[in-house]
N, C-alpha and C positions, 0 to 999 in steps of 0.2 A: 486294409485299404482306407483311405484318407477319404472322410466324409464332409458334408456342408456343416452338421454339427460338431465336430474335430474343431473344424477350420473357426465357427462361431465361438466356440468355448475358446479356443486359442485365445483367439482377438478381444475378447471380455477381459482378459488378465491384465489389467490395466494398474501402473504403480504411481505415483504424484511422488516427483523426487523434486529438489531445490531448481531454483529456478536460476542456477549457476548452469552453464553450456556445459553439455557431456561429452568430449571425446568430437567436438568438430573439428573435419582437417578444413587446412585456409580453404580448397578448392571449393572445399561444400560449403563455407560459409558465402567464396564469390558466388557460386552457384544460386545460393539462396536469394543472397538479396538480387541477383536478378530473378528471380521466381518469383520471390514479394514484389516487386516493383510492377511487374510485367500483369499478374492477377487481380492487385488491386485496381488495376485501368482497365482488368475486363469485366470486373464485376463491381466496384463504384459507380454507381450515375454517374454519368459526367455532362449529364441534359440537363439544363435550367429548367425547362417545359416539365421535367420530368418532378423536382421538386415541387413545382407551383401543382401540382396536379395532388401531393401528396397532400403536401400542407394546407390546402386549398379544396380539397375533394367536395363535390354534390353531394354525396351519402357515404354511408358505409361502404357497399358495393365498389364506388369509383377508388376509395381508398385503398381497398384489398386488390383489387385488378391491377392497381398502379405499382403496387407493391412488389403482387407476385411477378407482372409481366417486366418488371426493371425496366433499364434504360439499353440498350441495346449497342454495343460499342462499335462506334461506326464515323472515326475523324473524315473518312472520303469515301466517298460514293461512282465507281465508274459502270460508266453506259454501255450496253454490251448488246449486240442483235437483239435480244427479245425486250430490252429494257433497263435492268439496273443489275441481272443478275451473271451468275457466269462466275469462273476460280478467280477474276478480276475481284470481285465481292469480299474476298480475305484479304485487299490491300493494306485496312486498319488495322488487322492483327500485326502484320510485321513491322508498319508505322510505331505500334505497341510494342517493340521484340527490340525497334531501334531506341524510342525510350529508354527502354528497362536498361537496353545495355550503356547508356549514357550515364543514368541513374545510378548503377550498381558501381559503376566507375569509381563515380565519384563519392560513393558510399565508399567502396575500399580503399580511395584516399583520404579519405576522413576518420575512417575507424580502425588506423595503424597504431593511433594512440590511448584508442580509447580504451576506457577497461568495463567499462558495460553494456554486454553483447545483447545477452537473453535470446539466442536465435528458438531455443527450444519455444519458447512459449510466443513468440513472433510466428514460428510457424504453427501452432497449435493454432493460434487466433484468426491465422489466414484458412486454414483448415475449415474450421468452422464458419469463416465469412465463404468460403466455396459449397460447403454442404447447404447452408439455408438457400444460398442463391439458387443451387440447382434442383433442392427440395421445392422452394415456390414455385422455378419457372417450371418444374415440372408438372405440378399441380392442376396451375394453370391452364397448360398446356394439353395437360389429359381433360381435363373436364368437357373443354370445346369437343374431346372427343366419344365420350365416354356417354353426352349428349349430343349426338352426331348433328352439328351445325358448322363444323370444319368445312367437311366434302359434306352437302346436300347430296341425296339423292339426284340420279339424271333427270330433267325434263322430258317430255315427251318430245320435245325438239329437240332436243340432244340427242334423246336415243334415235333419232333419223336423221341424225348431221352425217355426211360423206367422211370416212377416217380422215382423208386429208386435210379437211377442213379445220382441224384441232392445233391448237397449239400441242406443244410436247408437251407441258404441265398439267392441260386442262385436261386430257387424254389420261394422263395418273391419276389426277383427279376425280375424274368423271370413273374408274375402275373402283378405286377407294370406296366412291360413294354407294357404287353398283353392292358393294360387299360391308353393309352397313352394319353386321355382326362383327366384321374383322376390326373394322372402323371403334365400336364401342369397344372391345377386348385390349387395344391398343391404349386409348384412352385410360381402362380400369389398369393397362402395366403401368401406367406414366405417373397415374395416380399414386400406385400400390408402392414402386419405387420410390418415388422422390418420398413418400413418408417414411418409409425404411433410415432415407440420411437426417431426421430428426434425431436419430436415437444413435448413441457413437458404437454400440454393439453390432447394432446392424447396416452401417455403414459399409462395408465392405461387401457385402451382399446387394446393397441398392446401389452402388458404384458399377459393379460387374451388370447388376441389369439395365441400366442406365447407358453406359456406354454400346451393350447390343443394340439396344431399340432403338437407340440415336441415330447410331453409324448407320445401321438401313435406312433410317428417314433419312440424313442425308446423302447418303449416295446415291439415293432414288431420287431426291430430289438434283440433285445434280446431274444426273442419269438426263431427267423430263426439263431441266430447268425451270425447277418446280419454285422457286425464291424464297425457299425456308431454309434452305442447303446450311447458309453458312449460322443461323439463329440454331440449328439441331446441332450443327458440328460444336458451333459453340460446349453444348453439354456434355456431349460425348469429352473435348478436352478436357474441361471440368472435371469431369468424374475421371478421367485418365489423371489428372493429377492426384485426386484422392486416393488411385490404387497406389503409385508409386510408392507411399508410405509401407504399403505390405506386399509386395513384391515379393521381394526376398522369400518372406513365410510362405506365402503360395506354391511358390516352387519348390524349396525343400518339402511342402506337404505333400503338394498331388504331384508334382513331379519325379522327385527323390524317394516317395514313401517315406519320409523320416518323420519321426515328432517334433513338434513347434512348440515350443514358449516365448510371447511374444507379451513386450513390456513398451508401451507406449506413454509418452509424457503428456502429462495434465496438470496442469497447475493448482493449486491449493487455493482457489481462492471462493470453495465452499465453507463458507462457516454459520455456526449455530444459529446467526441473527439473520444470515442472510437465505439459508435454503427455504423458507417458504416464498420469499419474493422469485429466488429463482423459479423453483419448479412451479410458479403461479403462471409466473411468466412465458415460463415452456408452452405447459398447460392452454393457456392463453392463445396460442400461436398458433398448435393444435390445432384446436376446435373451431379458429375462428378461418385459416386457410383447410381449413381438409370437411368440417363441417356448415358452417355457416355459410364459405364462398360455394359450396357444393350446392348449398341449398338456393343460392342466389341465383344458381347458373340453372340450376334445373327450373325456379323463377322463370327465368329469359326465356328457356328453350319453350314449356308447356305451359306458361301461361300468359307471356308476354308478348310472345311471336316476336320476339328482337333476335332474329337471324337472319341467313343469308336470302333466303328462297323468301318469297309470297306464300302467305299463310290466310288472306282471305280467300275465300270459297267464290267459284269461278260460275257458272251455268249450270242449273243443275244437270246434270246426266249429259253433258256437253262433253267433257274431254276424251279427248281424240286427236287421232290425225285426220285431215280433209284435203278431200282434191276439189280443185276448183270445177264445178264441172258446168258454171255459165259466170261470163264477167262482162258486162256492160258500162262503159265508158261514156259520162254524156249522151247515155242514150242507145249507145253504136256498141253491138258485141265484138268483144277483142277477143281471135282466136289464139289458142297455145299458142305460145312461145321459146325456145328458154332463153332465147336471146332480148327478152318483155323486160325492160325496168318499169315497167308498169303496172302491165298484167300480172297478176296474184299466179305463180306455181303451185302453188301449196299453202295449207293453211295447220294452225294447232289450233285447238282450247285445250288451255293446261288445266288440271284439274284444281288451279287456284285461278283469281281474276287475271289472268295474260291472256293473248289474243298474238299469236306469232305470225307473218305472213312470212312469204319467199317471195324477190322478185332480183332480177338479174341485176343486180345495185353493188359498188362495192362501200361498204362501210367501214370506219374506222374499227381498225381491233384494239377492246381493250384489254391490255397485259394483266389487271389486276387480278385478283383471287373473290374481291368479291369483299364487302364489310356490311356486318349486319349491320341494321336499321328498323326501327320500328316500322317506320311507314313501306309499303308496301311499295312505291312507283321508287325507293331510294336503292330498291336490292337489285344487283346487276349481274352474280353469281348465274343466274343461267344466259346471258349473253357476252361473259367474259370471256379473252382465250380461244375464241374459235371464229373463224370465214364465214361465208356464204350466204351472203347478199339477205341474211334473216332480219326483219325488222319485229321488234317490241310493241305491244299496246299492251298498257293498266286499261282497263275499264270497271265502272260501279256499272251496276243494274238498277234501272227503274222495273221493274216488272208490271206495275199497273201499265204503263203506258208501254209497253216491250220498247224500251230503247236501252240505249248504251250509252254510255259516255267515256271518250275515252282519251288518252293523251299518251304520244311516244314517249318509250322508257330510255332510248339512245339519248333523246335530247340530254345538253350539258346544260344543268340546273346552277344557281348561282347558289352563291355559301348562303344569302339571306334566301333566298326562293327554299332551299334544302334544309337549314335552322326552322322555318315553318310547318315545311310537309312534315318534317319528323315527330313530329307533337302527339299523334295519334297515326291510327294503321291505316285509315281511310282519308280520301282527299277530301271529299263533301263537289264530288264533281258535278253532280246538278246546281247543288247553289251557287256553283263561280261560275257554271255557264253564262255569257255574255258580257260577263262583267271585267272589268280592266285587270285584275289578277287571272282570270280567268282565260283571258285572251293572253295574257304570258306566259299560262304553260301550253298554249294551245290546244285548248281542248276540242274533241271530236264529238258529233252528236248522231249516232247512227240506229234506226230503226231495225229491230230484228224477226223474224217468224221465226216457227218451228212446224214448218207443215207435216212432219213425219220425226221420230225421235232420232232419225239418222240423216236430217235433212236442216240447215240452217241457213237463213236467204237474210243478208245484209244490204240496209240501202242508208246512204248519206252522203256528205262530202270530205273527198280527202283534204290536207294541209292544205293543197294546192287549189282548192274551192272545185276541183272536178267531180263531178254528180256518177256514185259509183250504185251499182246495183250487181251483187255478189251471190253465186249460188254455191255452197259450200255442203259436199255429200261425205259422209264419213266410210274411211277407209277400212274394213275390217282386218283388225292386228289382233294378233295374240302375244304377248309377254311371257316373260317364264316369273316363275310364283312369285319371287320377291318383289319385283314392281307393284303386284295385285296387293300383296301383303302391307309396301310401303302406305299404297294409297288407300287403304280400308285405316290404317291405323296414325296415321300421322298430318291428318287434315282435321284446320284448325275451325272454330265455332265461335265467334263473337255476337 
């Protein structure tokens, strides 16, 4: 029986013959250079933003992320129900396919006369320009997971949002997050694989797992209209093109039961003076995408709170869900509602500084997934993707003087307003109280008690300068373990 070690040793038998073409028929040589043509437009940058970023980088860090995240090949972008996504989203690929075949054209009228082809070693080098691509983006791609800041864990608003109220995506999402072991284990395959196509041995092994773990990411995401569909399918092609090369072998192995000797082209162009720059080089590449970006990222997650969620500490022994169970308006008690765009239905403290109300409002949805940020009022991952009339507050604590300060996180911040806040985690929301920046992000100034540990009584005024006084009684819920688990282990301490 035909084993993974078989199939490895096979594929190590590698022979470096002349770099004269072996035995191409015309077809495979049209074939090719539309293959060449059509790979190099999906894996070349074709961003200008994308070099200035290289050549240009803040630090090490922005270097490496620019590198491994590439440029994403994308000439048209169509609108689709939820936004930008949907099988519209692969228009560039066949944009790409009309390319190639114009290209290859005119390559095959060009090279009726020529007499130096080298397709062998033309496809070796595209080989290898697809393995690194999809070894980075792979990398990359695991780490976000591997240190779970992809899918945050649910909110406690979240986990009391109505199902309907979800977009498809956020709904995957918000599962994903819920299963934050499955989350890291994905992560460490994305990892483990794309290092595998560093090394040409085991190339065929990080191909085959490459394309599994893809193709489910995106057909779930296609599935949820999750907007990573066509960046996941991407790799999966990728590495579909990789296998082509061993096809053949595979099937006579585990197919046919037969034995395999397989002899693959490499070109000579190791020599005595040059294999330590290579393998320095390798080496180099290594350590600095698999270790150093590792270390950067895990940086970001634990010590930098540069993710998607708020990671400043909310009230102490505050989070919960709360029903409103007294609301005074100017004075005047406003009875339940659910028809109140006014009146408070319900309340959170999340167990970071948010402050969530419900009131019968409709608000804009936003489609996005959510992008970390340092600062804490910039993360929007727990109001992304989902309905229901929920409104945002960031607030800082004074605790000598029990007050709040607070300002809506829905608000649309400008590019400079946003270039500011991001400097640090915290606003400094008491010292811009009053003040003319201050009065731009609108900040809120609200008094609070604790007359009992399951009782919180809010007084101040809202946007609208209406004088509220708020009695907010916590809801007894119970979770199942990993909520309990999330929130004992993964709240942050500045």
């Amino acid at each position: 029986m035909a084993t993974i070690q078989q199939l490895e040793r096979a594929y190590s038998k590698e022979v470096r013959i002349s770099d004269k073409d072996q035995d191409w028929k015309y077809w495979e040589k049209v074939g090719f250079r539309f293959t060449f043509i059509f790979f190099i437009l999906m894996v070349v940058p074709l961003d200008w933003e994308w070099y200035e970023k290289v050549f240009k980088p803040d630090s090490l860090y922005d270097f490496m992320a620019s590198i491994a995240g590439g440029s994403r090949s994308g000439w048209i972008e169509i609108d689709t129900e939820s936004g930008k996504w949907g099988f519209a989203s692969y228009t560039s690929w066949w944009l790409n396919g009309l390319i190639a075949v114009l290209g290859a054209s005119i390559w095959t009228i060009l090279a009726r006369n020529g007499r130096v082809k080298q397709y062998d070693a033309l496809y070796y080098w595209l080989r290898v320009l697809v393995r690194y691509r999809i070894a980075l983006g792979l990398i990359a791609f695991g780490f976000i997971k591997f240190f779970p800041m992809q899918m945050p864990f649910p909110s406690l608003a979240n986990l009391n949002t109505d199902l309907g109220e979800y977009a498809p995506f956020k709904l995957y999402w918000q599962i994903v997050g819920v299963s934050y072991k499955y989350e890291i284990f994905l992560g460490f395959l994305e990892i483990a694989a794309g290092s595998l196509l560093f090394f040409r041995p085991t190339v065929v092994i990080g191909a085959i797992i490459n394309a599994g773990v893809l193709f489910n990411i995106a057909h779930a995401n296609i599935a949820y209209d999750g907007a990573v569909h066509v960046y996941s399918s991407y790799f999966v092609l990728l590495s579909l093109f990789l296998l082509l090369q061993y096809l053949p072998a595979i099937w006579k192995l585990f197919i046919l039961r037969e034995p395999v000797s397989t002899y693959y082209y490499v070109p000579g162009f190791l020599k005595k003076w040059n294999k330590p720059l290579y393998f320095g080089a390798k080496a180099t590449i290594v350590v600095l995408f698999i270790f150093v970006y590792g270390y950067y990222r895990y940086e970001r997650f634990y010590d930098e709170g540069r993710l998607k969620e708020p990671v400043l500490p909310g009230l102490t022994h505050a989070a919960g869900h709360y029903e409103v169970s007294s609301f005074l308006l100017n004075g005047k008690s406003q009875p339940y509602s659910p028809a109140d765009s006014v009146r408070w239905h319900e309340a959170f403290f999340e167990r970071y500084s948010t402050l969530v109300y419900k009131v019968n409002k409709a608000n804009a949805i936003d489609l996005g997934n959510g992008t970390p940020a340092l600062n804490d009022v910039l993360k929007t991952y727990e109001f992304t993707g989902r309905a229901g009339g929920k409104s945002y507050l960031y607030y800082e604590i004074d605790s000598v003087d029990h007050t709040l300060y607070l300002i809506d996180k829905n608000q649309k911040f400008s590019k400079e307003q946003r270039k500011q806040l991001d400097k640090k985690m915290d606003v400094g929301l008491k010292a811009l109280y009053g003040k003319a920046q201050g009065d731009s992000l609108h900040i809120l100034k609200w008094a609070y008690e604790r007359p009992t540990a399951e009782q919180i009584k809010l007084k101040g005024q809202d946007a609208s300068g209406n004088n509220l006084e708020i009695t907010l009684d916590r809801v007894k819920e119970s979770y199942f373990a990993g909520k309990e688990w999330y929130m004992k282990n993964t709240l942050f301490t500045y």
